[in-house]
C-alpha positions in Angstrom: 130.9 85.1 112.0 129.0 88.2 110.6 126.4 88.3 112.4 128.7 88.9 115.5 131.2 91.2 113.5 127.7 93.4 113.0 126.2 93.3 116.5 130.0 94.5 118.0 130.6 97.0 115.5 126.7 97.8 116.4 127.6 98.1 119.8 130.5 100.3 119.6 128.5 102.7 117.4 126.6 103.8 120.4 129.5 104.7 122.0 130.8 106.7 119.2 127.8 108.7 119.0 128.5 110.3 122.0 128.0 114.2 121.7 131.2 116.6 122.1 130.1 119.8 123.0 131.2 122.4 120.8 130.5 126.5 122.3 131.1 129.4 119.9 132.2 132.5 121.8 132.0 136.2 120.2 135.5 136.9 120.7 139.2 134.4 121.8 139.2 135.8 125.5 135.7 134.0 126.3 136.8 131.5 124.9 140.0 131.2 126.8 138.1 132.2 129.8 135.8 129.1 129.5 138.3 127.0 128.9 140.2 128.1 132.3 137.1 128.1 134.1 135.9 124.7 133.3 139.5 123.5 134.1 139.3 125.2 137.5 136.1 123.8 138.4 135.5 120.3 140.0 132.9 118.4 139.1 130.6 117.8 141.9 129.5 114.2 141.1 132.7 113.1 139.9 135.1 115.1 142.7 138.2 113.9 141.3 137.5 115.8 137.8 137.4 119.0 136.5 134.1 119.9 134.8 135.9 120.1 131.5 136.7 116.3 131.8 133.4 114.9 133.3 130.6 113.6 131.5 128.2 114.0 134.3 125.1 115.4 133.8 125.7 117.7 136.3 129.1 118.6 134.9 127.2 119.7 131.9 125.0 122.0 133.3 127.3 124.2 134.9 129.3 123.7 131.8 126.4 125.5 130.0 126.0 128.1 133.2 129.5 129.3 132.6 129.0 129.4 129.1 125.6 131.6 129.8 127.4 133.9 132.5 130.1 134.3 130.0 128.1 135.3 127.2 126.1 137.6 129.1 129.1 139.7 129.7 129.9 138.5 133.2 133.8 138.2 134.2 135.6 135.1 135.2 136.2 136.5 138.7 132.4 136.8 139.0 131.6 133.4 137.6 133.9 131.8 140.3 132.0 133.9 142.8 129.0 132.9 142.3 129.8 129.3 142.0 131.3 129.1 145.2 128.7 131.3 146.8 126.5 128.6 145.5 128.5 125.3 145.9 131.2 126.6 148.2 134.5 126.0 148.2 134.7 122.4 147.5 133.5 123.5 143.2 137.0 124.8 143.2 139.5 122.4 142.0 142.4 124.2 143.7 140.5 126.0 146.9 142.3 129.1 148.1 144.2 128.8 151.7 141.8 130.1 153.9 140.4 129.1 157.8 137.7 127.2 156.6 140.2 125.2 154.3 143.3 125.4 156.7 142.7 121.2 157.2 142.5 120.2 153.5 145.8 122.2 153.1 148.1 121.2 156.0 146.3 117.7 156.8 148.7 115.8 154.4 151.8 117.5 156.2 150.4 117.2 159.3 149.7 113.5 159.0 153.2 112.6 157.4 154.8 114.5 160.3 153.0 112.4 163.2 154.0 109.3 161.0 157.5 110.1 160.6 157.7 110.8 164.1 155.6 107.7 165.2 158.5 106.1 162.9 161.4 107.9 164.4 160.0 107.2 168.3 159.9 103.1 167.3 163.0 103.0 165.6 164.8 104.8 168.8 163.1 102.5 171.3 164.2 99.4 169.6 167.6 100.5 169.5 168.4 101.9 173.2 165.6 99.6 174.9 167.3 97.2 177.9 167.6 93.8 176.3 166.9 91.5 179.4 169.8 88.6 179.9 168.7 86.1 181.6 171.6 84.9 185.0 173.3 81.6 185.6 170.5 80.5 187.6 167.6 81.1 185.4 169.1 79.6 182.4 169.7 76.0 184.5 165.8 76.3 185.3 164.7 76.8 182.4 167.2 73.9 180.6 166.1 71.5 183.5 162.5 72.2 182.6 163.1 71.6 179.2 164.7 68.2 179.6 162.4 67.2 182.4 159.7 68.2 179.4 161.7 65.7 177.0 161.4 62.5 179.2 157.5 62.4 179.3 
């Protein structure tokens, strides 16, 4: 039994050795500017997280490019510039209502509109459609057929 207590608690120490980045800023508002930033910024491999929250490679770097940019005395506003002159729009996490971005913004509403209406349009034709009755004649038709179907 110890030998498989050691080789689990063996494995589970390589997954606490992962490294947690730890930046030291010259002054709170980088700080809080890198922090923003990094929330603010998708990751580009992971595209459903922020670059704060990825442990991509990728992630990383541009963690450590905003970091540099930051530290060299660039503004937040500049930073975010030049990463979506670089990756385009899609780096930012919430991408600003624009043309180009008119589709990611109003495709949701647009699609639940054509659905609610597909909706609506069913719903009316099932209730005002004609609901064919059959006469007299066609009902003794079809019952004769039906019991001539019975004696073979």
């Amino acid at each position: 039994m110890k030998p498989i207590t050691l080789i689990f608690l063996l494995l589970l120490a390589d997954v606490s050795c992962a490294g947690v980045e730890y930046r030291e800023f010259k002054n709170p508002e980088q700080q809080e500017a890198y922090e923003s930033l990094t929330s603010e910024l998708r990751c580009l491999v992971c595209q459903n997280q922020t670059i704060a929250d990825s442990n991509a490679d990728l992630a990383a770097d541009l963690r450590r490019q905003v970091y540099e940019m930051l530290e060299k005395g660039q503004s937040k506003d500049e930073v975010l510039k030049f990463m979506t002159e670089r990756y385009g729009d899609f780096v930012l996490y919430n991408p600003p209502f624009k043309v180009k971005t008119l589709l990611l913004w109003l495709g949701p509403v647009l699609f639940f509109l054509i659905g609610a209406l597909c909706v609506i349009v069913l719903i009316r034709r099932k209730q005002t459609g004609p609901k064919p009755s059959l006469s007299d004649e066609q009902r003794q038709k079809i019952r004769r057929l039906l019991d001539e179907g019975d004696r073979s």
